[in-house]
N, C-alpha and C positions, 0 to 999 in steps of 0.2 A: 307766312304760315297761316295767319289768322283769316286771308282769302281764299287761301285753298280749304281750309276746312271750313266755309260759309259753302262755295261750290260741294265739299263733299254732300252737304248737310242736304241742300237744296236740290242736286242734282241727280238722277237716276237713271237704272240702266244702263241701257248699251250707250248713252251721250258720256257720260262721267269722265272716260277719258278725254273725248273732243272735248269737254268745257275745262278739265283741267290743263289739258296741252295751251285753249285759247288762254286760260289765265295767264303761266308761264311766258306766256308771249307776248304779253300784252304789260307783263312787267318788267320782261328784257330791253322791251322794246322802248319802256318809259324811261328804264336808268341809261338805256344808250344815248335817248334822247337829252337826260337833262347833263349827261358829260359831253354832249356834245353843244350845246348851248350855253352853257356854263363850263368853270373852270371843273377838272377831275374832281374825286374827294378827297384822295390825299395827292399836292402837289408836287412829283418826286424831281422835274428840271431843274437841273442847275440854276435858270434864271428865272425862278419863280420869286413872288413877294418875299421879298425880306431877305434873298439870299443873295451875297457878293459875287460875281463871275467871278472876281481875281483873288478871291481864297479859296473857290471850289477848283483853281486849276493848279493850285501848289502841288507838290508833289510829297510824299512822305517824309522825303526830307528836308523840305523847306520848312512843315510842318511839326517838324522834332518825335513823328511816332515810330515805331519798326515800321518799315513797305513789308509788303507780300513774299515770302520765301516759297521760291518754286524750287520739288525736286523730282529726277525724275529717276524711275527705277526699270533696270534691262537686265533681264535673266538670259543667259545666252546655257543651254546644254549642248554638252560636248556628243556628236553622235556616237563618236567610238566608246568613246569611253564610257558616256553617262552621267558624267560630272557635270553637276550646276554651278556655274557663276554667277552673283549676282553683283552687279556694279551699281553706283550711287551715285550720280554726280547733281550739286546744289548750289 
């Protein structure tokens, strides 16, 4: 923020947009760089420092938390009649 607004400050005219697009780009271009020469900022793999492969692969219940409840919902209406059912299954 604090470059873009030196470019506003500095820059005039019909350039203003061209020097703010070059900013943008020129700082996309530096964070893509240093994730890509260096590790991400936040590390989110499995096998990153400090994290075990063989506890990240237990499963919810090996782990003793709830897993995930999937359910899923089908409205079926009747043509003749008009009637809605809705079924639940979990």
């Amino acid at each position: 923020m604090l470059i873009a607004e030196m470019i506003r400050r500095r820059v005039g005219g019909r350039w203003r947009e061209y020097a703010m697009a070059g900013g943008v780009l020129l700082l996309a271009v530096g964070f893509q760089n240093a994730t890509l020469r260096h590790l991400p900022l936040k590390d989110y793999r499995p096998y990153a420092v400090g994290q075990s492969i063989v506890d990240n692969r237990k499963t919810a219940d090996e782990l003793g938390v709830a897993g995930p409840v999937y359910a899923t919902e089908y409205a079926y209406r009747n043509v003749v009649s008009g009637a809605d059912t809705i079924v639940l299954s979990s």
